[in-house]
N, C-alpha and C positions, 0 to 999 in steps of 0.2 A: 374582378376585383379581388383574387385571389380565395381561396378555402379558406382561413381563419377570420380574413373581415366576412364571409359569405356566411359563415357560423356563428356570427355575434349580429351579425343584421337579421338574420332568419330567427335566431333566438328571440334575441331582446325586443324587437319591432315586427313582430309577424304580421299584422296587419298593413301595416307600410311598406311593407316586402314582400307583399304578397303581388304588389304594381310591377317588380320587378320580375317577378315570377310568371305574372303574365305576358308582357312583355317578352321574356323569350321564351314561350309559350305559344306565341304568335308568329315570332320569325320559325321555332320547331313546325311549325302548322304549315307554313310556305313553304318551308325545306321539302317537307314530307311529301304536298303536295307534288312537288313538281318531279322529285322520284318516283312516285305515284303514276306519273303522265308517263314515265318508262314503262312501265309493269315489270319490276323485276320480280323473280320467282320466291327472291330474299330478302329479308332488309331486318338487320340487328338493331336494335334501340340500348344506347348505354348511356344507364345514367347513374352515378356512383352514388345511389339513397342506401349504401350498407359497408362497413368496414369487416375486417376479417371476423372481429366474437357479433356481428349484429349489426344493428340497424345505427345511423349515423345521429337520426330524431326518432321523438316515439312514434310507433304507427299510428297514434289517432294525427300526429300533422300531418303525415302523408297524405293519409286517406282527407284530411281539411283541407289543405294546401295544393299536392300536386296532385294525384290523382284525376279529381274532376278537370284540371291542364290536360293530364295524359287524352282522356274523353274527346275532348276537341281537337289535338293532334293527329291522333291516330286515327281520324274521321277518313278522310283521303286512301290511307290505306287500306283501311278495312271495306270501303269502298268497292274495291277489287277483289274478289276473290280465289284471283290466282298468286296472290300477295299473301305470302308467308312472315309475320311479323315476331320474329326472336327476342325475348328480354337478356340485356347483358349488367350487370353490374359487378364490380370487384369483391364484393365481401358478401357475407349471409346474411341472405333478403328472403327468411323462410317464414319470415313473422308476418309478411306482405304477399305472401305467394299466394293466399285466395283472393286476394283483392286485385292481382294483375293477371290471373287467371281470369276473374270474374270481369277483366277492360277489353277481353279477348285474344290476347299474345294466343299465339300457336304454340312456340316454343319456350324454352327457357335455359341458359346455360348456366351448367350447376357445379357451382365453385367445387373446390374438396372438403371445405369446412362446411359444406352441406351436405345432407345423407341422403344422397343419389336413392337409398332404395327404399324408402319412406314416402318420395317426393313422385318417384315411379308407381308407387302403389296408389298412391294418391291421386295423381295428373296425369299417371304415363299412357292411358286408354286413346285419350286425345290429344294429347299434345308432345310433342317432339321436344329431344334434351338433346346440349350439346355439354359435352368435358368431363369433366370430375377424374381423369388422371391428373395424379401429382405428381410436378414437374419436379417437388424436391426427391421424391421416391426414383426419379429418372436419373437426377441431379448426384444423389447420395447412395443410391440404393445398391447392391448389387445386380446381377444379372437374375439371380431367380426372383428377389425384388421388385425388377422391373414385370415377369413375366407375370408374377401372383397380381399385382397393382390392373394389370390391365385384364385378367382374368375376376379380379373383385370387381370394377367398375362394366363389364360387361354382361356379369353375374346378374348386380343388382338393375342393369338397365333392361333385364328382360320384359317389365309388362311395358315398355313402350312403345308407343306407337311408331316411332321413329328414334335413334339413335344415334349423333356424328359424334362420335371417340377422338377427345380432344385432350392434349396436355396442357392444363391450363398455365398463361404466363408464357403459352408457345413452347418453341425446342431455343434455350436459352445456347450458349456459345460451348458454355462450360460443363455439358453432360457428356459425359467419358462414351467414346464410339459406340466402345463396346454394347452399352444401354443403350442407347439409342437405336442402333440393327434390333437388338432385344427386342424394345417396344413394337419397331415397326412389323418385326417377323411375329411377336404377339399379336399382334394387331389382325394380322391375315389369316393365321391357324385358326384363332378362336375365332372370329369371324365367321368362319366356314362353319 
């Protein structure tokens, strides 16, 4: 029913919207299960609870409203323990990050507007990050630009346990060649 009636139903009527929440909470719960019956090695969960400065609601509705949803979904996967279970969302979700650390994600992919080396210090012993290059730094940047970007994000992802070096938003059309060989030949050197 689209994001702005989605924001005025969850606001204004929480308790009555709480039926709809469930609701596909329960088809999430099926879905999962039956990718589950695959055993894939991965599986990203996206769900856009954060815009670019922050969270979309306060975190105490998360933690009332969806949260204890996520518990029963992710039952299926966790299940498996050869099931790797990644949090995705668009914006900074760092005011939430003990509470879906605490649902048991594995991983977490961490925007640019969140501080990759904070989040590593924090989480990174256990749990595996994906991204935190910025696409507009590939986009706009120069060539030494591009290679500092990918040398900061691999900097601060050293206490983790795992690491996939992602430009988030992808390799958009319009990042000039040249950055892009950059990135990816950054990517290999420092790597090593």
């Amino acid at each position: 029913f689209g994001w702005p009636l989605f924001l005025t139903a969850a606001g204004a009527e929480p308790d009555r919207f709480q039926r709809v929440l469930d609701g596909f909470a329960e088809i999430t719960r099926r879905n999962l299960a039956l990718w589950a019956a695959e055993h894939p090695p991965l599986i990203l969960i996206h769900d856009d609870i954060a815009m670019q400065h922050g969270m979309v609601f306060h975190p105490d509705w998360y933690r009332q409203r969806l949260f204890p949803l996520y518990e029963r979904f992710l039952e299926p996967l966790f299940a498996d323990p050869s099931i790797r279970v990644c949090f995705v969302s668009d914006g900074d979700y760092t005011a939430v990050l003990p509470d879906l650390a605490a649902l048991g994600f594995h991983g977490f992919l961490i925007n640019p507007n969140m501080n990759l080396g904070e989040i590593a210090r924090a989480y990174g012993r256990d749990h595996f990050f994906v991204g935190n290059v910025d696409t507009a730094v590939l986009t706009f940047g120069t060539v030494d630009d591009v290679r500092r970007e990918v040398g900061r994000c691999l900097e601060e992802a050293k206490p983790c346990a795992g690491h996939f070096i992602k430009a988030m938003g992808d390799l958009p059309h319009n990042i000039p060649l040249e950055n892009i060989r950059a990135y990816f030949e950054a990517v290999g050197e420092q790597r090593r």
